[in-house]
C-alpha positions in Angstrom: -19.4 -1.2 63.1 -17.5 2.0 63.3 -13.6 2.7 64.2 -12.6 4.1 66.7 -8.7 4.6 65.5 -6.3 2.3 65.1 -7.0 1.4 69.3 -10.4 -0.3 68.3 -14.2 -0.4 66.9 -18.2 0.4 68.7 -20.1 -3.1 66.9 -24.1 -2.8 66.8 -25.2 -6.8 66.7 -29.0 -6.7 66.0 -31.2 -6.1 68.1 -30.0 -6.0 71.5 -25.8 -5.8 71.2 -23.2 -2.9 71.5 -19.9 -4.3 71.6 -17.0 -1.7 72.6 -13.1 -3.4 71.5 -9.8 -1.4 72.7 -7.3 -3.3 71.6 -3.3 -1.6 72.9 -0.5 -2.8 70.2 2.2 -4.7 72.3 -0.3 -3.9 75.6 -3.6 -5.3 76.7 -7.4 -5.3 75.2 -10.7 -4.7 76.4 -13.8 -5.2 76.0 -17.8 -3.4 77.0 -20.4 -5.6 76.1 -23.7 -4.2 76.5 -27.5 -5.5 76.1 -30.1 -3.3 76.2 -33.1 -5.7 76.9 -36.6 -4.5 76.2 -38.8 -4.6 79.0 -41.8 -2.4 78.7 -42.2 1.3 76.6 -39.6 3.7 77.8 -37.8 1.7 79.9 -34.6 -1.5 78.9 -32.7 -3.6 81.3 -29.1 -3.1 80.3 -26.9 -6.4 81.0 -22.9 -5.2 81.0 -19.9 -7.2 80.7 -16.8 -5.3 81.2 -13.7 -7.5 80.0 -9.7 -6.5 80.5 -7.2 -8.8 79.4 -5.6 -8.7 82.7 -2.6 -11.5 82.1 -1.2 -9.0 79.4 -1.5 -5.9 81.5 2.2 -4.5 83.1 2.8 -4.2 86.5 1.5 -1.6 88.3 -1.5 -1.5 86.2 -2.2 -5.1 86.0 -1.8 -5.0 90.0 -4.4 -2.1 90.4 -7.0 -4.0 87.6 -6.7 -7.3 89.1 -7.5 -5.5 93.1 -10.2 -3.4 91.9 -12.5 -6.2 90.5 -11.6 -8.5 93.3 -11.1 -7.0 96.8 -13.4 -3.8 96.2 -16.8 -4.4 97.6 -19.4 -5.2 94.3 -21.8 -2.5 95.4 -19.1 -0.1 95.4 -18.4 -1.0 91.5 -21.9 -0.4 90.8 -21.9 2.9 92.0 -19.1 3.8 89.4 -21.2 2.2 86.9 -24.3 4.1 87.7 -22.5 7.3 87.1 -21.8 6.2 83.6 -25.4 5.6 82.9 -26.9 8.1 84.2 -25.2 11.0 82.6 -26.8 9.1 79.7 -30.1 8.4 80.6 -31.2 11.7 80.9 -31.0 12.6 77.4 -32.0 9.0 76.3 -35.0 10.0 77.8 -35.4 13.3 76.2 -35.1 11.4 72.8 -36.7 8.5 73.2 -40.0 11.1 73.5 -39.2 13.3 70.4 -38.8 9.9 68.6 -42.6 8.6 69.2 -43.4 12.3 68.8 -47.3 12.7 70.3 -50.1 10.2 70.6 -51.9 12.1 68.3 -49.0 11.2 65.9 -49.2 7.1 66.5 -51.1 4.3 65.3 -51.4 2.3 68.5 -48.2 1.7 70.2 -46.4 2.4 67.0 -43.5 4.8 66.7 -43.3 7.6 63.8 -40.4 6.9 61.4 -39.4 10.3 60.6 -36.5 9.8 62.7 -33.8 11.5 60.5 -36.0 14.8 61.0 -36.9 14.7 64.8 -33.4 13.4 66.0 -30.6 15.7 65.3 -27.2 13.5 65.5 -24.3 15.1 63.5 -21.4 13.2 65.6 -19.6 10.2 64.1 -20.8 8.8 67.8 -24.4 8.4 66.2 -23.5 6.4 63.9 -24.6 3.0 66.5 -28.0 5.1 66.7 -28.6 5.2 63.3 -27.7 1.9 62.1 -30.2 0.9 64.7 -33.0 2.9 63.5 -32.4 2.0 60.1 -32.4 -2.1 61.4 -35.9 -1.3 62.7 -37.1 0.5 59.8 -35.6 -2.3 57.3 -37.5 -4.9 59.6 -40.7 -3.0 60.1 -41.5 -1.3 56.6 -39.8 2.3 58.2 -43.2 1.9 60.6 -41.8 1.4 63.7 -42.2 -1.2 66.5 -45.4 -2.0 67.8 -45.7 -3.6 71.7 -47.4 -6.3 71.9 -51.7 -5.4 71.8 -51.2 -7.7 75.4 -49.4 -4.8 76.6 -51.8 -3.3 79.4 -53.0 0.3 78.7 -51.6 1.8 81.8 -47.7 1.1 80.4 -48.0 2.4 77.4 -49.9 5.9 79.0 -47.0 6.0 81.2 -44.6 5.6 78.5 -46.3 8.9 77.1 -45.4 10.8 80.0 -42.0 12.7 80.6 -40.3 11.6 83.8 -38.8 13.9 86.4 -35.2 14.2 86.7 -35.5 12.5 90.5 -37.4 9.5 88.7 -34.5 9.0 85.9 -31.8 9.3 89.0 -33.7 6.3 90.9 -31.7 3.5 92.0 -33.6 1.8 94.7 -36.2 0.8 92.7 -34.8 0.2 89.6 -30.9 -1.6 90.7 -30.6 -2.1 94.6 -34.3 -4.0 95.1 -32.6 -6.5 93.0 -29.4 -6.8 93.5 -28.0 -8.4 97.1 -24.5 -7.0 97.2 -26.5 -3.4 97.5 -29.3 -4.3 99.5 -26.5 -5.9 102.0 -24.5 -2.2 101.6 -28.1 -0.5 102.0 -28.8 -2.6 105.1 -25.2 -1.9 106.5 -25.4 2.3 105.9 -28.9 2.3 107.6 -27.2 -0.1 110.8 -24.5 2.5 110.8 -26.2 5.7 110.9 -28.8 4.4 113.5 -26.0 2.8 115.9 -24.5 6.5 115.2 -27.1 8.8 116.0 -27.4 6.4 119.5 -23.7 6.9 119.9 -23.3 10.6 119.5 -25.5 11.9 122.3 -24.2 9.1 124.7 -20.9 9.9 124.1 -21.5 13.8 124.7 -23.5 13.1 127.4 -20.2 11.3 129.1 -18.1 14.5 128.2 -20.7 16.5 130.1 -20.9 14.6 133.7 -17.4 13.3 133.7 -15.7 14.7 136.3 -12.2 13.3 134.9 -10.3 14.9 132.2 -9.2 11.7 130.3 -12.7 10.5 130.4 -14.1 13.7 129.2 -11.7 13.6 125.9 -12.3 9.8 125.7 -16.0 11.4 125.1 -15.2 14.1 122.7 -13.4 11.6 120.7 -16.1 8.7 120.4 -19.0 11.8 119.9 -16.6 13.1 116.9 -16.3 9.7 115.6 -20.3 9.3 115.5 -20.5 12.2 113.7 -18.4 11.6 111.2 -19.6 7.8 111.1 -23.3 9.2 110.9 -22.6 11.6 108.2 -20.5 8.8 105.8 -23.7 6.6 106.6 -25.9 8.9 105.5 -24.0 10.0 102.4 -23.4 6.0 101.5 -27.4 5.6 102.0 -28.3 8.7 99.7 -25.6 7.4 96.9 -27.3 3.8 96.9 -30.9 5.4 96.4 -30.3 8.6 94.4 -27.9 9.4 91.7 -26.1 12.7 91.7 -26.8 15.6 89.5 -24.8 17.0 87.0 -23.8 13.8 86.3 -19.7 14.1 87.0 -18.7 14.0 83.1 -20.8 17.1 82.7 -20.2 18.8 86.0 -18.6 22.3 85.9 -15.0 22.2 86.8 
C-alpha cells in the first residue's frame, strides 16, 4: 500500500487489484476499485468500480453525486471514463514494450527481468508498479511470466509490434461492440445524423419556393436546426468510436 496523506491510500492486492480509498474527516469516502484482467499479450480488460459514500455527502454535493450516476445516460459516463484511460494507455503501451525489450531478448513468451534498468520510475506514484513487478519476480524466479505454449503464434507476434496511436484511441472495437447502453447511443447518433442530412436540404428547399414569408423562416429555422442536429450527431458518433488526442489532462491550456 502507499499513503496518499492523511485523505487516504493506492492498495496493490496480488495479482489483479488496485484499490484507490479517500476517506474526508467529518465528510464522505470513496472508493476506485480496479482489475486489470489478463486477456492476451499487450492487451487487459480493466473491470472498475467507482464507490461514493453518497448518504454522508452534504447537500448540494450529495444532490449533484446521487443525479449524475442515476439520471445521466450510462454511455455518457463511459465517455468520462474513457478519457481517464486513455491518457494512460498510451504510455502503458510505450512501457509495456521497453519491459519485454526485443524478441531477440526472450525465451519464448517470457519477459526480461531487468526491469529496474529499462523502466525509469522516480515518482512516489510507481510505487503500485514496482510492488507489482517485484510480486512477479518473487513468483517467477525474477524470470518473468510466460503465456501459456497454447497461446497461438499470431498473438504473441502481434504483441511484438507497436500499435499506432488511432489503434490505442479505439473504442468501437474494444468497449462499444460490447456494451448495449453504447451501441443503443451509437445506433441513436447514426439515426440522427441520417434523419438530419434528409432534413437539411428539405427544409432549404422549402425556404427557396415558398412564396410566403412565415413559411420561408419556418424553413430557415428547421434547415438551421438540421445542421446543428447533424453536426452534434456526428461529433456524438466520432466520440463513441475514437478517443481524443492530447488526452484532456495533458492538453495545452
Amino acid at each position: 500500500a502507499r499513503s496518499t496523506g492523511a485523505a487516504g491510500a493506492v492498495s496493490f492486492v496480488a495479482p489483479l487489484l488496485v484499490l484507490s480509498e479517500t476517506h474526508r474527516p467529518d465528510a464522505f469516502s470513496d472508493y476506485n476499485v480496479v482489475y486489470a484482467v489478463p486477456t492476451r499479450p499487450g492487451r487487459c480488460r480493466i473491470l472498475v468500480r467507482i464507490c461514493f459514500e453518497v448518504s454522508a455527502m452534504r447537500p448540494p454535493l450529495k444532490w449533484i453525486i446521487g443525479l449524475s450516476f442515476t439520471r445521466l445516460p450510462k454511455w455518457l459516463l463511459h465517455l468520462s471514463n474513457h478519457a481517464v484511460l486513455e491518457d494512460d494507455n498510451i504510455f502503458l503501451h510505450a512501457q509495456g514494450h521497453a519491459y519485454r525489450g526485443s524478441v531477440k531478448e526472450r525465451e519464448g513468451a517470457q519477459l526480461v527481468p531487468e526491469w529496474r534498468q529499462r523502466l525509469h520510475m522516480p515518482a512516489t506514484a510507481d510505487s503500485i508498479v514496482i510492488a507489482f513487478r517485484r510480486w512477479l519476480d518473487d513468483y517467477t524466479a525474477g524470470r518473468g511470466v510466460a503465456w501459456s505454449p497454447m497461446l497461438p503464434a499470431d498473438l504473441e507476434t502481434s504483441a511484438n509490434v507497436r500499435a499506432s496511436k488511432e489503434t490505442l484511441l479505439e473504442r468501437g472495437d474494444s468497449h462499444v461492440q460490447h456494451c448495449s447502453c453504447c451501441q443503443g447511443a451509437l445506433a441513436f447518433a447514426r439515426r440522427g445524423r441520417t434523419a438530419s442530412d434528409v432534413l437539411l436540404p428539405l427544409a432549404l428547399l422549402l425556404t427557396a419556393l415558398s412564396g410566403n414569408r412565415v413559411a420561408a423562416r419556418a424553413g430557415l429555422v428547421a434547415a438551421a436546426a438540421a445542421g446543428v442536429a447533424s453536426h452534434a450527431c456526428t461529433a456524438m458518433q466520432h466520440k463513441l468510436l475514437v478517443g481524443d488526442y492530447p488526452p484532456p489532462r495533458n492538453a495545452r491550456k
